[in-house]
Steps between C-alpha positions, in 0.01 A plus 500: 500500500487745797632384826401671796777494813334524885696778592483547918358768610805657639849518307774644601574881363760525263735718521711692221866607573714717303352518135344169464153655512578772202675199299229272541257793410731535147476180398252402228100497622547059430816472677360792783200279514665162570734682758216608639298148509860388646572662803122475579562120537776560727311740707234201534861293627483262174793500271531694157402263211860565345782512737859454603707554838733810472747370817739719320283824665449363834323220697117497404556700167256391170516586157146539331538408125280635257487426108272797376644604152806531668693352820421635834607439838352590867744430790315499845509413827199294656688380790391767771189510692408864424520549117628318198805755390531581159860565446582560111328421185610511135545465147711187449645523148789210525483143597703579843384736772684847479770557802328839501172349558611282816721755584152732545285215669799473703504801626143541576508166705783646715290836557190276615713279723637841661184618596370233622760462722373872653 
């Protein structure tokens, strides 16, 4: 069955910080693809089809899971006007988010906040 979504005709840009972009581009072409398909539905302001809050990040944080041969995860940003921020994405290979993970998305977050602040 194919479904067809009524996008709007404007979405917000995403955005890549740090090396989300390049680890999203490494994953597999399926699990690329569904990131992809993803972040497009946030751009159109609807909500990933498989998602979780990350308040461990920061306020507004989400964590885009993907189950493409493999676990993947997407943490964004939707919350601003201007963009939906890509912070990190990943490889999960355990049952619990790595610190070094959140610890990255983290990070990112506290860069955007700063220049937003400018």
């Amino acid at each position: 069955m194919i479904v067809y979504l009524r996008l709007p005709r404007s979405l917000k840009p995403a955005r890549f910080l740090g090396t989300s972009l390049s680890s999203i581009k490494a994953f597999p072409k399926q699990a690329r693809k569904e990131a992809g398909d993803q972040i497009l539905l946030v751009q159109a302001g609807e909500m990933p089809e498989d998602w979780k809050t990350m308040p461990e990040i920061g306020s507004g944080v989400f964590e885009i899971r993907i189950h493409k041969l493999d676990e993947y995860r997407v943490i964004y940003v939707a919350k601003f006007p201007e963009a939906v921020y890509v912070l990190h994405a990943f490889n999960k290979k355990s049952k619990k988010t790595l610190q070094r993970d959140i610890q990255k998305a983290r990070k990112e977050y506290a860069t955007l906040l700063n220049q937003r602040k400018k």
